[in-house]
C-alpha positions in Angstrom: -25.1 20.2 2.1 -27.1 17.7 4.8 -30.1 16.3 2.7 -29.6 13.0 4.1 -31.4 10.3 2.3 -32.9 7.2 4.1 -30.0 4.5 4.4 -30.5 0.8 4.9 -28.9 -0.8 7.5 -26.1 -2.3 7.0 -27.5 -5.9 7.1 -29.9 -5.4 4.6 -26.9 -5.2 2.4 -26.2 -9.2 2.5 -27.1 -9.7 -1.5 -25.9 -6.9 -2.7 -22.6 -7.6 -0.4 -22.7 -11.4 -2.2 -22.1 -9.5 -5.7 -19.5 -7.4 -4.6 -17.6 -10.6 -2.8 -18.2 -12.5 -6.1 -16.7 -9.6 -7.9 -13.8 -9.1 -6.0 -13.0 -13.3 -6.0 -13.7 -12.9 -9.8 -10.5 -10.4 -9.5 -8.6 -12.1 -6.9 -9.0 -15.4 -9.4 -7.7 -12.8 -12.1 -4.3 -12.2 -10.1 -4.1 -15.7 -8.7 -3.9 -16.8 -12.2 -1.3 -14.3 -13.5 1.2 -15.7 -10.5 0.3 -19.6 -11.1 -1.6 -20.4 -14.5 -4.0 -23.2 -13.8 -4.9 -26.3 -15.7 -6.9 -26.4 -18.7 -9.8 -27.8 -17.3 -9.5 -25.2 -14.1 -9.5 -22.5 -17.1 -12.4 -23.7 -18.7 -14.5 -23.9 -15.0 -13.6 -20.7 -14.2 -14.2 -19.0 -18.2 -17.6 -20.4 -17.8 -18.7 -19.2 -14.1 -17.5 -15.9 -14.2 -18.3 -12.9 -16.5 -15.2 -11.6 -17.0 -13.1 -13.5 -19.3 -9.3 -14.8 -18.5 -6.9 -13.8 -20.9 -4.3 -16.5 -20.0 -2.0 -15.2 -22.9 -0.8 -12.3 -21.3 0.4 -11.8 -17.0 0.0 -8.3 -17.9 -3.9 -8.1 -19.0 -4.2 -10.9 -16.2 -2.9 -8.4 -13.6 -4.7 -5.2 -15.1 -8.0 -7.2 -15.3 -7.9 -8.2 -12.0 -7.3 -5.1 -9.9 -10.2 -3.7 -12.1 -12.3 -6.2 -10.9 -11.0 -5.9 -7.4 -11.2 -2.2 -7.6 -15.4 -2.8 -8.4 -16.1 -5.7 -5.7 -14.6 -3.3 -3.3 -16.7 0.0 -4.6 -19.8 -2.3 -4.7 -19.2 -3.3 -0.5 -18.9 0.6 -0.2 -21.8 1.0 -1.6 -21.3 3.4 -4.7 -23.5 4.1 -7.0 -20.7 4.7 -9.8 -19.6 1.1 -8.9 -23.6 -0.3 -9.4 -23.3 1.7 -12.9 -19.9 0.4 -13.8 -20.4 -3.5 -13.1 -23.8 -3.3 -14.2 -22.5 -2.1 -18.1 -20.1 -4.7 -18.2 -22.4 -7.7 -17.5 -24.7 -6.4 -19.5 -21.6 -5.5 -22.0 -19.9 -8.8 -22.1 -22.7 -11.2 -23.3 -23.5 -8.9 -26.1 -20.3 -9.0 -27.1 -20.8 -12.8 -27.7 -23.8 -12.8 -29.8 -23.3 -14.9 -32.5 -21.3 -17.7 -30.1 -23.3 -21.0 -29.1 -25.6 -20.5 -26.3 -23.2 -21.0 -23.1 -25.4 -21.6 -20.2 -23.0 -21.6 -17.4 -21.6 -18.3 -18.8 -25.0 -16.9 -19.2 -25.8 -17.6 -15.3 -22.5 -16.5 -14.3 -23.6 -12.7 -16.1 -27.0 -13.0 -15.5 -27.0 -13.7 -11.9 -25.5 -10.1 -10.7 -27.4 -8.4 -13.0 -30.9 -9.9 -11.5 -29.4 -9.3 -8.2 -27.8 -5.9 -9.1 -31.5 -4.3 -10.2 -33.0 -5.8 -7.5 -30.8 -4.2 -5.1 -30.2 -1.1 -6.9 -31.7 0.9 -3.8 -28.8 -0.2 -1.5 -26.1 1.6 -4.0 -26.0 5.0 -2.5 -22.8 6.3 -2.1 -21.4 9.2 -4.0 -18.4 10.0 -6.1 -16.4 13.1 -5.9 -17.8 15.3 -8.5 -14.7 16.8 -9.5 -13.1 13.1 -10.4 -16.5 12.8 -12.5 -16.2 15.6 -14.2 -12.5 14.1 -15.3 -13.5 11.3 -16.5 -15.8 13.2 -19.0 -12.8 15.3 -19.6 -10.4 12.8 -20.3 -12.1 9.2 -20.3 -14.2 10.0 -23.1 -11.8 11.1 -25.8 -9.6 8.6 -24.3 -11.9 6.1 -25.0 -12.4 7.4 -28.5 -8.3 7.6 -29.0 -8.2 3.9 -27.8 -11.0 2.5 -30.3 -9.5 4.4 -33.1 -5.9 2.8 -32.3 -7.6 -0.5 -31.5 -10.0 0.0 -35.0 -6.5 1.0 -37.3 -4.2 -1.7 -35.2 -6.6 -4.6 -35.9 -7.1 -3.6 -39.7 -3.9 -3.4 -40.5 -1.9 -6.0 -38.8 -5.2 -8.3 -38.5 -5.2 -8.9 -41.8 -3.9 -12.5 -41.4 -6.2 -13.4 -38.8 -8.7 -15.8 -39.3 -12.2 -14.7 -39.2 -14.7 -11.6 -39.8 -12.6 -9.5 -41.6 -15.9 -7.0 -42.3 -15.6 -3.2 -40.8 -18.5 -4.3 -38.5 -16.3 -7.8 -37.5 -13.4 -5.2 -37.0 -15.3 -3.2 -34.8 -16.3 -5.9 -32.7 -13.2 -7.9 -32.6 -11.6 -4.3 -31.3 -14.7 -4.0 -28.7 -14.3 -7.4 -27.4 -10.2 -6.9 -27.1 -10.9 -3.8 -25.1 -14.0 -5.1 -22.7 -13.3 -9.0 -22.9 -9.3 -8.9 -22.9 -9.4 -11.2 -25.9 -11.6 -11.6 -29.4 -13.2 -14.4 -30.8 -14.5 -12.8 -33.7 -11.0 -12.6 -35.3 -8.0 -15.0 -34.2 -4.7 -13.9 -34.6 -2.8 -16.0 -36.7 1.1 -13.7 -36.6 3.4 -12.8 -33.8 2.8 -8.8 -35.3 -1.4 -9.4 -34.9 -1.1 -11.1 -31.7 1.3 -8.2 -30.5 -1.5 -5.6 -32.1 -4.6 -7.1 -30.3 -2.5 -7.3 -27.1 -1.8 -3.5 -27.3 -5.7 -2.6 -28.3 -6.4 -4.8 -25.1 -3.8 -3.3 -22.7 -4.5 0.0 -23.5 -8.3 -0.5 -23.0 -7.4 -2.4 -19.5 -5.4 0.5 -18.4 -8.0 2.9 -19.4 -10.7 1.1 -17.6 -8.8 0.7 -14.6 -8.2 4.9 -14.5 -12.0 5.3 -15.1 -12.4 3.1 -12.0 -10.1 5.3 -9.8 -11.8 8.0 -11.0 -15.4 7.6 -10.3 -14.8 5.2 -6.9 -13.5 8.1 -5.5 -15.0 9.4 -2.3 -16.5 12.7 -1.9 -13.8 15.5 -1.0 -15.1 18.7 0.4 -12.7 21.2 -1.6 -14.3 24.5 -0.4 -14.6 25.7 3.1 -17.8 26.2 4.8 -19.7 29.2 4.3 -19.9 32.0 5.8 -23.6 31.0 7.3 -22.5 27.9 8.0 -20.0 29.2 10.5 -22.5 31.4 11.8 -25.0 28.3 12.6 -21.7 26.6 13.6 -20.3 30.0 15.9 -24.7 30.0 17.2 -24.7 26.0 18.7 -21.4 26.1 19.9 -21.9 29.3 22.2 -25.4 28.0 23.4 -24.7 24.5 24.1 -21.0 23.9 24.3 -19.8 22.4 27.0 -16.4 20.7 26.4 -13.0 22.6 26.4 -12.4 21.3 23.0 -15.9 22.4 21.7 -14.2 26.2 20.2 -11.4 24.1 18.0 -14.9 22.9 15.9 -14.5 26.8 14.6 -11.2 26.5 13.2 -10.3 26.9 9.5 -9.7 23.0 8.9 -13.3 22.3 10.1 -16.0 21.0 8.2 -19.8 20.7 9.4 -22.7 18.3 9.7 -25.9 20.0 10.5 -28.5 18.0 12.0 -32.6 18.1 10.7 -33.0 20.2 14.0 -31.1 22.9 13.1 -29.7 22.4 17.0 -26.8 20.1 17.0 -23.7 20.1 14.7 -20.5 17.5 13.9 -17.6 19.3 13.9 -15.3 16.8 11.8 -12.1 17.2 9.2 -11.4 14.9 6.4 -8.4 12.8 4.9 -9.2 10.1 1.9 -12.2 8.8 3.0 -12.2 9.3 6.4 -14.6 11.6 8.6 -12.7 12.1 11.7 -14.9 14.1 14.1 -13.8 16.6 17.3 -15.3 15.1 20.3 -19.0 14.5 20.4 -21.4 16.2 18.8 -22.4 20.0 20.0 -26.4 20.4 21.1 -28.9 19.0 23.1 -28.7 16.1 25.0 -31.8 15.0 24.5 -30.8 14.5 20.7 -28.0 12.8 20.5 -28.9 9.4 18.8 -30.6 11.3 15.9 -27.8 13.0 15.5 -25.6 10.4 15.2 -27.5 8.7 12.9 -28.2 11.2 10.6 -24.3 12.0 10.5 -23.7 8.0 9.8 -26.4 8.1 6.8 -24.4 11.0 5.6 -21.2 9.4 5.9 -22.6 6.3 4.1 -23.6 8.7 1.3 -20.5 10.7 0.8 -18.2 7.3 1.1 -16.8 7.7 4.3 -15.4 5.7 7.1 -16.8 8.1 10.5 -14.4 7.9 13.3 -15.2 9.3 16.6 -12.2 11.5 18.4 -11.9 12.5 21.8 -15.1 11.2 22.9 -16.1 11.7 26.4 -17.2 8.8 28.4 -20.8 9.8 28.6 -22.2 8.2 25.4 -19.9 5.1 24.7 -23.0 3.0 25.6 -24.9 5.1 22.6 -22.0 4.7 20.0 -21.7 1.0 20.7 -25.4 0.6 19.6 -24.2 1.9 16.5 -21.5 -0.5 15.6 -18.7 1.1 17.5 -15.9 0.0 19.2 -13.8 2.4 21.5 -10.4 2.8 22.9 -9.2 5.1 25.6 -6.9 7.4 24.3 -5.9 9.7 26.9 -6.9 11.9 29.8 -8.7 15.4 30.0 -8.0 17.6 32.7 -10.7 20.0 34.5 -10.5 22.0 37.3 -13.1 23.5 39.4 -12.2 27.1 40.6 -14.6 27.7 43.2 -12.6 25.8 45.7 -9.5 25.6 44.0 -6.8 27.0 47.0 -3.7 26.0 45.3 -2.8 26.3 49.6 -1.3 23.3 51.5 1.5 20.8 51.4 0.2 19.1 48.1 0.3 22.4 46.1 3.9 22.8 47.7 5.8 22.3 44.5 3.2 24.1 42.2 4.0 27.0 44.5 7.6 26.8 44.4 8.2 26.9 40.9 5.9 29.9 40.1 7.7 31.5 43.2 10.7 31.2 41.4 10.2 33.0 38.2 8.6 36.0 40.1 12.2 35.5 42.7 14.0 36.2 39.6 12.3 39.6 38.5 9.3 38.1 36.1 5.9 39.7 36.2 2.9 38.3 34.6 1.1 40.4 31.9 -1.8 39.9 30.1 -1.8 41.0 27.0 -5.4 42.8 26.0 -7.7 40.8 23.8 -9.3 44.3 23.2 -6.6 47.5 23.1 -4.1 49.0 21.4 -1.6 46.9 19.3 1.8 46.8 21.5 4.5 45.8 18.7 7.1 45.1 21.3 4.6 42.7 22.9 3.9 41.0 19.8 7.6 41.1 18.2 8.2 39.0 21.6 5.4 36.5 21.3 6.8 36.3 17.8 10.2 35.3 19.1 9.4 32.8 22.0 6.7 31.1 19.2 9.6 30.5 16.8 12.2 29.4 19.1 10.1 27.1 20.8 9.0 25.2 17.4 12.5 25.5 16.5 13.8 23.5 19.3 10.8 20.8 18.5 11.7 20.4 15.3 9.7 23.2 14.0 5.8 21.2 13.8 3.2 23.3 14.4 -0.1 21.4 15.0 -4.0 21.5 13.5 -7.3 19.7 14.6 -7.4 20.2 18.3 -4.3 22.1 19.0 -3.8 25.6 17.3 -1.1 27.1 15.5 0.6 30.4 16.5 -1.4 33.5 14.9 -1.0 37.2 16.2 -4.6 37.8 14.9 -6.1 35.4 17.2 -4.1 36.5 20.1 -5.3 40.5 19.0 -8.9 39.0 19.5 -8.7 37.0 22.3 -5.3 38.0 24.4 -2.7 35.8 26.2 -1.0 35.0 29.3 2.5 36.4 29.2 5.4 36.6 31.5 8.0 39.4 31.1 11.6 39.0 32.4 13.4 41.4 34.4 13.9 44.0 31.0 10.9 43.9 30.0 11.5 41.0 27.3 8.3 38.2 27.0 10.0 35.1 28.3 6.7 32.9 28.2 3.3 33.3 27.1 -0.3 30.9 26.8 -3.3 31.3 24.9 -6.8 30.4 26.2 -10.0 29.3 24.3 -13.7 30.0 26.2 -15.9 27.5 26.5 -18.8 26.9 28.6 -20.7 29.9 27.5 -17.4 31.8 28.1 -17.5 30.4 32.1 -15.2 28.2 31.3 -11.3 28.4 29.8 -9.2 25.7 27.7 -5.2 25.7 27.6 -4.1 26.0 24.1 -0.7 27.3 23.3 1.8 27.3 25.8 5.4 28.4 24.9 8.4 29.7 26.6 12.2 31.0 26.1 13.6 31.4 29.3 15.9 29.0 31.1 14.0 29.8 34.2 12.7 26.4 35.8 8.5 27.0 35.9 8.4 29.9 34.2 5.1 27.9 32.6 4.0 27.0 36.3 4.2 30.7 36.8 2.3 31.9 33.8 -0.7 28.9 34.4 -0.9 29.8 38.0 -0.9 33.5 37.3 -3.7 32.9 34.6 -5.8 30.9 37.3 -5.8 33.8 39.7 -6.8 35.9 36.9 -9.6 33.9 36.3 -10.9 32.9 39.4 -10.7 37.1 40.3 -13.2 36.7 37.2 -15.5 34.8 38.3 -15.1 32.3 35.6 -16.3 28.6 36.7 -13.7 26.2 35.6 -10.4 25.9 33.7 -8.9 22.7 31.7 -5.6 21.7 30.9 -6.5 20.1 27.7 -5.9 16.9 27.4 -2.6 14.4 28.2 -2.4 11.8 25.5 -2.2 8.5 26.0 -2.1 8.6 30.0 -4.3 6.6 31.8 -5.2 7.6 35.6 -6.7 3.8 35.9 -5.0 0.4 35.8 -4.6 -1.2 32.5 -7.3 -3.8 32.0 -6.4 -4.9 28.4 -3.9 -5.6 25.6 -5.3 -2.4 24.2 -4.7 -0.4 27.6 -1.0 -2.4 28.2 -0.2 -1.2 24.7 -0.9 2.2 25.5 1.4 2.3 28.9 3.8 1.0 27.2 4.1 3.5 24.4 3.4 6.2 27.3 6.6 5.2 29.3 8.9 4.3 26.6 8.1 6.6 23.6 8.2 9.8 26.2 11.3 11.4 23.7 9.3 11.5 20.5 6.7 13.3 22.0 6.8 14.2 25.5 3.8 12.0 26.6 4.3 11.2 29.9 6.2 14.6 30.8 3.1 16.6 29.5 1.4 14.1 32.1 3.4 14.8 34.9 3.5 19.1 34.0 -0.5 18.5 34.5 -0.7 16.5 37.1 1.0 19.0 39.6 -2.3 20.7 39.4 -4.7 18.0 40.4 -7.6 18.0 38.3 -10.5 15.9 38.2 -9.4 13.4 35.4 -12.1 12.3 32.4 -11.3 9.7 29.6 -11.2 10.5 26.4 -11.8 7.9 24.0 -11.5 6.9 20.5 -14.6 5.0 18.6 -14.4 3.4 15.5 -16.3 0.7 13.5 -13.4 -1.9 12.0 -10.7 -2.3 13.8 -8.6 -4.1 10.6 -9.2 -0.1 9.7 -7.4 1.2 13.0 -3.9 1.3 10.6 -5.5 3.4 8.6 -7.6 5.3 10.9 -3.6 6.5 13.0 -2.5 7.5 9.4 -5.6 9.8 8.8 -5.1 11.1 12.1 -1.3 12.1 12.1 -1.9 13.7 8.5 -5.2 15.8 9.8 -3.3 17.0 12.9 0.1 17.7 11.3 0.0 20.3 8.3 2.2 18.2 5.3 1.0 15.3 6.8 3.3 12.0 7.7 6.0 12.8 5.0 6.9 16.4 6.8 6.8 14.7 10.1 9.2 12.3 8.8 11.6 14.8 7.6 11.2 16.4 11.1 
């Protein structure tokens, strides 16, 4: 799955990057022209300086045409190899077709330019395609490409017999070759409304096919299958020896997929929407190798067709992923707490105390519920209930990526934090994650039914006794998005406060805040880290669709 091949660097790529901009004007000149048709002479400069030909008879070819050639331009910057194949047929396609013509020298350049510059690059072309898109095009491009010659070969014999020109079954041919790959044919000229209307349809058809080719083969890789069995055992292995951040178990989940460094030591724990690699905090191993990781994960992002994006960093290695082309954004706050000295005693844990006072005052007992024992169906027919209420009254979104969803099975295996009412009746419960070599334990879930005011207070509180009786290390909160413990320094940071204080009904941001901060943590950043910020539109929507099952569209109908 890893064989990484060496990768340029990205500014090696500035001829190859000169074809693909020349491509993509080439199909920005295309849908330019279909909105405002130039002068003659403008049609004639750009005809003879481009390789692509300009049907100006027809908006429709005009607009086809163009967001083909856009389509290539932008699959040459990526980098594919499909893209290198594709553009490098047609130039080599088009002036073939014009054999017979007067030699053309502008026109010759104009195709022979790329293609000098396309072999001699041809090293720098190393993305891949989804296979499975590949395989469609053999499946359907190729007998559609067969259907649309025939139509184009019957269509031009029979309603081309007016036109002026070869009228032989090898001028046929290449009239209906040239109307499919050029747009337009010199070899025969349409002389009838009914021909012109013919070789229009043989060259739309042949536009539209091309252009479903092109979505077909530029697509990026998509991982369909879920890791292996022995991947999640090398996976299950690094995380257990070397991690050491709260979020570090979530890289186990079902919607992970893994990057396995040459060392066999570290591993990028990342999900993936379109093209974009969006990874789950840093990556787990050794210190010590850390860069190597990181670039062997970008060379294998560059080779797949993805767009990496770094999520819930820590502040540790910023300096390292800026070396790389990164930028970063702080994007919340993650909470850690030390148990060795943690007293929850004195005036400042005052209000902590009072609300978990309260829940016991009113008859609630804490419980955990056995991660190894017999199966209590009461117990569980109450988590149940309190999980389905509480999504219920938040309109019913359970969440992926770094937050789990509600499963009986994982509770079985690992236990949780409940608090029974006075009959008996589970009015609250939380789920933990190890970390830290099991020394350490995350806050996952936490849900509640109960009108009691701090029945969670009671059950976190509860939970910390338990753990510190344990001899367990530390304990984290999670994380509290979007807060920020410092004082905005930027636009970004402003933006950020804003949305924090004013947005608090959508999602609870700053309440979640507040709930956290009762129990005074040490605060740590977490960031965001990302390469283009004209992508960070994108790079939200990838985010919301890998953390919400359904994506935007369910989230919208919530």
């Amino acid at each position: 799955m890893n064989a990484v091949k060496p990768v340029s660097p990205r500014p090696t790529f500035f001829w190859a990057g000169l074809v693909a901009v020349f491509i993509g004007l080439s199909g920005l000149v295309q849908l330019t022209t279909a909105l405002v048709p130039p002068s003659q002479w403008v049609e004639d400069q750009l005809e003879n300086w481009t390789p692509f030909h300009i049907a100006l008879e027809s908006q429709a070819l005009l607009v086809l045409a163009g967001c083909a050639q856009l389509a290539l331009g932008r699959g040459l910057w990526r980098r594919k190899r499909a893209a290198w194949w594709a553009t490098l047929i047609v130039v080599m396609v088009a002036p073939l077709l014009h054999v017979g013509k007067d030699f053309d020298w502008p026109m010759a350049i104009g195709s022979l330019l790329p293609l000098g510059v396309l072999l001699w690059q041809r090293r720098q072309f190393v993305a891949q395609s989804d296979r499975g898109s590949l395989r469609w095009v053999w499946i359907i491009g190729l007998p559609a490409l067969v259907a649309v010659v025939t139509f184009g070969f019957l269509a031009v014999r029979h309603f081309g017999v007016s036109a002026e020109g070869n009228h032989t079954l090898a001028g046929t041919l290449q009239s209906v070759l040239e109307l499919i790959f050029l747009q337009s044919t010199d070899t025969l000229r349409a002389t009838t409304q009914q021909a012109q209307a013919a070789f229009f349809a043989v060259s739309f058809a042949g536009a539209a096919l091309g252009l479903m080719v092109l979505g077909l083969i530029l697509r990026p890789v998509f991982l369909e299958h879920p890791p292996t069995p022995i991947e999640l055992q090398r996976a299950r292995r690094i995380v257990d020896e070397y991690g050491d951040n709260p979020f570090d178990e979530f890289a186990l989940a079902s919607d992970k997929r893994y990057f396995f460094a040459s060392t066999n030591r570290s591993v990028v724990a990342f999900a993936l929407w379109r093209n974009y690699a969006l990874t789950l905090s840093d990556p787990i191993g050794p210190a010590d190798e850390r860069a190597r990781v990181v670039t062997e994960f970008l060379a294998y992002c560059e080779q797949q067709d993805w767009e990496p994006v770094l999520y819930q960093v820590g502040p540790d290695h910023l300096e390292l992923y800026a070396q790389f082309g990164f930028k970063y954004r702080k994007i919340g706050e993650q909470t850690r707490i030390p148990l060795a000295n943690y007293p929850m005693a004195g005036p400042k844990f005052q209000k902590l105390r009072a609300s978990s006072y309260r829940a016991g005052r009113e008859g609630h007992t804490f419980f955990w519920y056995p991660g190894i024992g017999p199966v209590d169906e009461k117990i569980e027919a109450g988590l149940r209930h309190v999980s389905d209420a509480w999504l219920k009254a938040k309109d019913g979104r359970e969440m992926a990526f770094d937050m789990s969803s509600f499963d009986i099975q994982e509770i079985r295996l690992r236990g949780a934090a409940v608090a029974l009412d006075a009959n008996g009746n589970v009015a609250a419960f939380a789920t933990w994650l190890p970390y830290r070599q099991g020394r350490g334990r995350c806050l996952d879930l936490m849900r509640y039914d109960s009108p009691v005011h701090g029945i969670m207070d009671f059950v976190i509180v509860e939970s910390i006794r338990a753990f510190r009786d344990k001899g367990l290390d530390e304990i984290s909160l999670a994380n509290a998005p979007l807060a920020n413990t410092a004082e905005p320094e930027n636009t970004h940071d402003r933006a950020m406060r804003y949305i924090y204080q004013n947005f608090n009904r959508l999602y609870g941001y700053r309440t979640l805040f507040e709930f956290k901060k009762k129990y005074f943590p040490v605060w740590r950043g977490s960031y965001l880290a990302y390469r283009n910020t004209a992508k960070l539109p994108w790079i939200g929507y990838a985010m919301v669709n890998i953390h919400i099952p359904g994506g935007v569209w369910k989230l919208l109908r919530s």
